[in-house]
C-alpha positions in Angstrom: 23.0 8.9 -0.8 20.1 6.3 -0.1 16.6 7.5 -0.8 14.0 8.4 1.8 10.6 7.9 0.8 6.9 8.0 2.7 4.6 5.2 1.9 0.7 5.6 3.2 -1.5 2.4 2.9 -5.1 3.7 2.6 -8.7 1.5 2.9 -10.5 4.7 1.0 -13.9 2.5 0.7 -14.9 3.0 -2.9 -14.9 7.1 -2.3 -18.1 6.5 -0.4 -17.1 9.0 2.7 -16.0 12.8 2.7 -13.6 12.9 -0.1 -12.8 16.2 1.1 -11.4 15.3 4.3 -9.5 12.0 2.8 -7.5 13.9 0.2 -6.8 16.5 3.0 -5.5 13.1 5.0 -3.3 12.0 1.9 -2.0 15.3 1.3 -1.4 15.5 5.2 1.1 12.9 5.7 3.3 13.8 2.1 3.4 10.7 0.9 6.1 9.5 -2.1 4.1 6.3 -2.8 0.6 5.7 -2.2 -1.1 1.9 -1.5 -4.7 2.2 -2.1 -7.7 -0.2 -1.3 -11.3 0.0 -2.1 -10.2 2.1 -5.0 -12.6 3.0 -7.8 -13.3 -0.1 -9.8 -16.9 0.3 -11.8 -18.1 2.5 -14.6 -16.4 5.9 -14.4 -13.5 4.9 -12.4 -10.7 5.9 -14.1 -12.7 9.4 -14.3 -12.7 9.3 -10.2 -9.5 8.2 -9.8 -8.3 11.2 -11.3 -10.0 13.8 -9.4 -8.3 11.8 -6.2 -5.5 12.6 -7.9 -6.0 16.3 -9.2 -7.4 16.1 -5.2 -4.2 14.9 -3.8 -1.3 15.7 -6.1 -0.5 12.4 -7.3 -0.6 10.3 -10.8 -2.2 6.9 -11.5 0.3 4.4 -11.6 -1.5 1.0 -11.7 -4.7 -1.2 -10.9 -8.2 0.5 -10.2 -10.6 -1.9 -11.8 -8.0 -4.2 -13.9 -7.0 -5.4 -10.0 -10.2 -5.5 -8.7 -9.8 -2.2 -6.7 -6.2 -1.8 -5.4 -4.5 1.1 -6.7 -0.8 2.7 -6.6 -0.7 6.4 -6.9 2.7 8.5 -6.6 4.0 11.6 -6.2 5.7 13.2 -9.6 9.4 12.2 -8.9 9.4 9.0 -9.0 9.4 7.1 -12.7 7.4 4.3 -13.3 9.6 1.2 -14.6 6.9 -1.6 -15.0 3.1 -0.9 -14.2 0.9 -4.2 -14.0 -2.1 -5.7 -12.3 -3.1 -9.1 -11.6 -6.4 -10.8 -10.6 -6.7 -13.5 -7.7 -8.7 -17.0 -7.9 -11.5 -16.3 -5.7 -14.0 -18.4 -4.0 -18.0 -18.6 -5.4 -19.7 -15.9 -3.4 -16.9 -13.5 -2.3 -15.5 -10.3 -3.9 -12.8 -10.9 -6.1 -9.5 -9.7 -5.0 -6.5 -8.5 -7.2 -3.3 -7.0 -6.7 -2.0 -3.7 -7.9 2.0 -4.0 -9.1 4.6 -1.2 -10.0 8.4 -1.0 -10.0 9.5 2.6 -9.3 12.6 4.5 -9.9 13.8 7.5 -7.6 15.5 10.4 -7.9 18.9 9.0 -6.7 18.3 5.7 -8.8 17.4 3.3 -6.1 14.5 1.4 -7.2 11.6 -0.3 -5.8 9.0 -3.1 -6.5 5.4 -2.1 -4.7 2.5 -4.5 -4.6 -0.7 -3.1 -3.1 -3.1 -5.9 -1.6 -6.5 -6.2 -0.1 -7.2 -9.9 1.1 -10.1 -12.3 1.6 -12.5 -11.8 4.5 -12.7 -16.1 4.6 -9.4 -17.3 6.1 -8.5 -20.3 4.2 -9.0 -18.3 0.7 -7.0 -15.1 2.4 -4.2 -17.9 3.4 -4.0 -19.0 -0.5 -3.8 -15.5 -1.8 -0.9 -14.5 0.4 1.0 -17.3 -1.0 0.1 -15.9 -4.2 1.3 -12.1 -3.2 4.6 -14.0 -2.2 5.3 -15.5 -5.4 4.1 -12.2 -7.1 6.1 -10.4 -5.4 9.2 -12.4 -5.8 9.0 -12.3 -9.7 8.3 -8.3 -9.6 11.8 -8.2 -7.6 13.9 -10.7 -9.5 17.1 -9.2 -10.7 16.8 -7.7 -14.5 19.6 -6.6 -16.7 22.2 -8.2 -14.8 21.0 -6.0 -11.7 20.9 -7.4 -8.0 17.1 -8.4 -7.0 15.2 -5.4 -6.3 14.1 -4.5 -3.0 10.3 -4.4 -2.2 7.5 -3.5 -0.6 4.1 -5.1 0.4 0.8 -2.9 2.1 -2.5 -3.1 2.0 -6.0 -4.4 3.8 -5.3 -8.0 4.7 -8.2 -8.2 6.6 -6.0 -10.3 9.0 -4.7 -9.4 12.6 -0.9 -10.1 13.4 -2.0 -13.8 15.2 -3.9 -14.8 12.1 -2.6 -17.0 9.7 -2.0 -15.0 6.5 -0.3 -11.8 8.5 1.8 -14.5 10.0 2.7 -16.3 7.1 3.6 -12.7 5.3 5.6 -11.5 8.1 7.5 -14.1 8.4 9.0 -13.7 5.0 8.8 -10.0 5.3 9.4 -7.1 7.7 6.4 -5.9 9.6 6.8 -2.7 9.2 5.0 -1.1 12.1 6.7 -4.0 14.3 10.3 -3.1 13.0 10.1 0.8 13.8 6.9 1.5 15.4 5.7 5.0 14.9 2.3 6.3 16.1 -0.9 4.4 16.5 -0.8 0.4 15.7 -4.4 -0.1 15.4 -5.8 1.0 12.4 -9.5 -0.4 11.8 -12.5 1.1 12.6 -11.2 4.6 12.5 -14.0 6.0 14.5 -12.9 3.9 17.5 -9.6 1.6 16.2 -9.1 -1.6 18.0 -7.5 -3.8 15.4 -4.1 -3.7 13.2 -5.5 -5.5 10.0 -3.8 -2.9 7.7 0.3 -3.6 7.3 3.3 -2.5 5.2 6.1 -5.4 4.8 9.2 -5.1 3.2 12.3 -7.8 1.8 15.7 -7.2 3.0 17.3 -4.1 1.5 14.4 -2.0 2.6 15.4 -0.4 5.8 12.3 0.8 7.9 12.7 4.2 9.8 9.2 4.3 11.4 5.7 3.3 10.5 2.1 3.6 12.3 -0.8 5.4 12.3 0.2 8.9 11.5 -0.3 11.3 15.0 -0.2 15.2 14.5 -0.5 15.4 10.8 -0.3 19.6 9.9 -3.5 20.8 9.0 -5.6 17.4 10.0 -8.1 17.0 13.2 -9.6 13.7 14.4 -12.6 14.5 12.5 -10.9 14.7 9.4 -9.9 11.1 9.6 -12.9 9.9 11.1 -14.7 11.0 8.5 -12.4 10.4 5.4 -12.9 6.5 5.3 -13.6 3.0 7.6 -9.6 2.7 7.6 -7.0 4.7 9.4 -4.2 5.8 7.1 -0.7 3.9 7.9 2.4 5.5 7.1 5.5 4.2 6.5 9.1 5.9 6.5 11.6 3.6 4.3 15.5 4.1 3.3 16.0 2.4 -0.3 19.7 1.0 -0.7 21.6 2.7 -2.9 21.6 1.5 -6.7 24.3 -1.0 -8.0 27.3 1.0 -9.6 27.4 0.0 -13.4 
């Protein structure tokens, strides 16, 4: 049977807002996987990452201050097969980016590569680091132990709306997620008043997407709550994993 999982892209911004109400968000939409930017990346940030996660119910997986503040958390099922993180080359004067990378294994076997991303705020140097999330991302899904290529997943900040150049560039080698199967709110940035769709999830071929937006209704969580959890609005995505290769 193909696995179902819930993927949430989060902007958290460094913690700085009501952590109450953000892990009350997280918790909220029940997420298998979780895509963080503006993680915890200075002194004491692997001791703040964990209360998120004592917070929210979910484990460290990868990246925090190793990739310059993008993060993967996840739920307890899911094993983590390969863990990494990876710098980006960055332009004299801007905050160095970095991408968080994990390969995960579900219950049913099906298996999936995750990069978490937050890109340049200067065009031309967001442009050059999608290209560089492509190529990452192809390596983290090549096929290993005779296995087919594994199928993957993209989401994170790109700082980029759908017309620009870098979210164009990425969705058209990936699925736009939110375009595919659109499922509550598209805009997602500022989350006092949202106007923009700058956050994404994008996935390769073998990643089916059931839905994915801004998450309406979540049990529990009032507009307040999300206002003031963080900058970013939370974007959910529902995906169907293949199901592993026989051996």
């Amino acid at each position: 049977m193909p696995a179902e999982i819930r993927l949430l892209s989060y902007n958290v911004r460094s913690l700085r807002d009501d952590a109450g109400a953000l892990a009350r968000v997280i918790r909220a939409g029940a997420p298998d996987v979780v895509c963080v930017q503006e993680a915890p990346r200075f002194v004491g940030w692997r001791r703040r990452a964990a209360r998120l996660g004592r917070a929210t119910g979910l484990g460290y997986v990868s990246g925090g201050a190793p990739s310059c503040g993008t993060m993967i958390m996840s739920a307890l099922g899911p094993v983590v097969e390969y863990a990494g993180s990876v710098t980006l080359p960055h332009t004299p004067g801007t905050h160095r980016r970095g991408l968080a990378l994990a390969v995960l294994r579900f219950g049913t076997g099906a298996r999936l590569a995750v990069v978490s991303c937050h890109l340049s705020l200067r065009a031309a140097e967001r442009y050059r680091q999608a290209e560089l999330l492509l190529e990452r991302l192809d390596r983290l899904t090549a096929p290993r132990g005779g296995r087919g290529r594994i199928p993957g997943v993209v989401a994170g900040d790109l700082n980029d709306r759908p017309h620009g150049g870098a979210f164009r560039m990425l969705a058209g080698r990936l699925t736009d997620a939110w375009r595919q199967a659109p499922e509550g709110g598209e805009f997602t940035f500022p989350s006092a008043a949202p106007d923009r769709r700058i956050d994404a999830v994008l996935g390769t071929s073998g990643v089916e997407v059931l839905g994915c937006g801004v998450p309406e209704g979540l049990p529990g969580i009032g507009p307040e709550d999300v206002r003031r959890a963080t900058d970013h609005l939370p974007l959910l995505a529902r995906l169907r994993l293949p199901d592993p290769p026989r051996p």
